[in-house]
N, C-alpha and C positions, 0 to 999 in steps of 0.2 A: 504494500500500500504506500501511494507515495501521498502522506495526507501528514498535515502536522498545525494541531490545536497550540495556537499560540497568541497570547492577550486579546483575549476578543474576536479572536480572527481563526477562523478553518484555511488551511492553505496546504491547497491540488498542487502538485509540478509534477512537471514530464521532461525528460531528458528530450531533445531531438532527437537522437541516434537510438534513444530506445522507441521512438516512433518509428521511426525509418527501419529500423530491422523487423517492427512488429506489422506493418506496410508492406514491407518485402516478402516477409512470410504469408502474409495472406494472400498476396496476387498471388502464390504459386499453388495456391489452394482455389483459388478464384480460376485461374486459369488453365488448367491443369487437361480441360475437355475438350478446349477451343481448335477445333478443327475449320481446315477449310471447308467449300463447296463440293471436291472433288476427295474430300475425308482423310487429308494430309494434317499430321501434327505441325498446327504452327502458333501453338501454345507460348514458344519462346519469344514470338514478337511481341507480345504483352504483357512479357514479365517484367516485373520494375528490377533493375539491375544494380549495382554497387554504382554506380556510375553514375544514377539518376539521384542523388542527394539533393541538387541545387531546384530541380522540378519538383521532389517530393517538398522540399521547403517552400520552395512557392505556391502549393498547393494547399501545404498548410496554412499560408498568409492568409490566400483566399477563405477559406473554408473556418477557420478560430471566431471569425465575428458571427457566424450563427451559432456557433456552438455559445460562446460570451454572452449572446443575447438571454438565449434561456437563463444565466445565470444571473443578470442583469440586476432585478429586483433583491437579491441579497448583499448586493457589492454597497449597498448606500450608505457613505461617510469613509468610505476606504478609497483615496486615491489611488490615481492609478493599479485597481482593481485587478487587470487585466495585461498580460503581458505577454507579447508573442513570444520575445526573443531577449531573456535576459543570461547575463551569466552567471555561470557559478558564484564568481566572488562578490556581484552584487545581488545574489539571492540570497547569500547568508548576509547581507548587510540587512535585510527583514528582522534578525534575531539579535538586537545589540546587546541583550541582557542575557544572552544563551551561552553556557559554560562551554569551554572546547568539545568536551563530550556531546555536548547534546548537539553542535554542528555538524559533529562526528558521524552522529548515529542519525542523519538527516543522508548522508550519504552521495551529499551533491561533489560535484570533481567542478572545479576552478577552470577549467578547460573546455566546459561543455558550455551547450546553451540548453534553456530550459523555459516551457511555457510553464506561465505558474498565473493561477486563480486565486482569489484572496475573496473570503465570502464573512460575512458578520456572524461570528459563534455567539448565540443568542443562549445556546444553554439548554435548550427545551425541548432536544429531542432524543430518542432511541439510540444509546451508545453504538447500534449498528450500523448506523445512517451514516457518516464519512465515509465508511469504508465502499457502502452501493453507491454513494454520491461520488466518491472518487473512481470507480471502474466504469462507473457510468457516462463519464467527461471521455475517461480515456477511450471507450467502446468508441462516442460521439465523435471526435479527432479523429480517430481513427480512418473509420468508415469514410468522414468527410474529407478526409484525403483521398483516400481511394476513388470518390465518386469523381471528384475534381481530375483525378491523373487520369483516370479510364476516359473523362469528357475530352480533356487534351486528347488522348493517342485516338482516338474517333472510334472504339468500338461499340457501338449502341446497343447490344443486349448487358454487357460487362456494368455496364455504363449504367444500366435501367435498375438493374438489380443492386449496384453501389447506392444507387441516388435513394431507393424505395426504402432499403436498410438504413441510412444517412440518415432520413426520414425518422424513420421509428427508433433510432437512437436516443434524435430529439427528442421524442416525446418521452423516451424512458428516462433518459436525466429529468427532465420538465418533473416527473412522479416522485424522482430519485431526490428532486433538491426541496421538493417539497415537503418531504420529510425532514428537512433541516430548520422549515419555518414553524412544524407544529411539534408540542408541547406530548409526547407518550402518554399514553393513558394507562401504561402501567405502573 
């Protein structure tokens, strides 16, 4: 879980490169059946490759403002809430009062970049809600990278079924973070 309750604040991050390899692996799952007309594998033209880092990132630019939006309503009174592309060394600038350890075991590298969400910890929900609130951001990225890269390389069924799941990611955060606004009834 890359999720960390800190003064007032729930706060998501995502390495790029652990998008980009979790991206990678699913196009090759995504694409695995893609045959021509004439029933030739060519599955390989639509795998995202080690190569495609700078498309997968732009993909991601595109694609983090729908995902932000859903989260929109919980970011209020937290600047700069939302962030595509920060680095390590100024994501642990978030925690000035955090002992070396507890940076530590945050587990960011000073070399990477990382999306990070910053949402108002109100207090009032089911200790298990970060944790679907957080798989549920990443599911969202995800996918809506994939939808975005499949729309670039032009294949329209790849494409249909990225964009439909993109879809119902949103909606499942939308479920996921609403559980961070109400109060357990247990």
């Amino acid at each position: 879980m890359k999720t960390k309750l800190y003064e007032g604040q729930i706060i998501f991050y995502y390495a790029h490169d652990d998008i980009f390899h979790d991206v990678r692996h699913q196009s090759a799952f995504l694409c695995k059946n893609i045959t021509s007309k004439e029933g030739e594998d060519i599955s390989e033209a639509f795998l995202i490759t080690e190569d495609e880092t700078d498309t997968v990132a732009l993909c991601l630019r595109e694609q983090l403002p729908a995902v932000f939006e859903v989260a929109r309503g919980l970011t209020y009174g937290i600047p700069d809430a939302t962030q595509e592309q920060m680095t390590g060394s100024a994501f642990k600038q978030l925690f000035p009062d955090a002992t070396q350890e507890e940076i530590a075991a945050l587990g960011v590298d000073d070399a990477k970049n990382y999306v990070v969400i910053r949402l108002m910890d109100n207090g009032a929900y089911n200790p298990n809600d970060p944790a679907l609130a957080d798989s549920a951001f990443l599911s969202a990225i995800e996918q809506g990278v994939l939808a975005e890269y499949y729309a670039k390389v032009t294949h329209p069924a790849v494409t249909k079924v990225c964009a439909e799941q993109f879809g119902r990611q949103l909606a499942a955060l939308s479920q996921r973070l609403l559980g961070l606004r109400k109060k357990s009834s247990l």
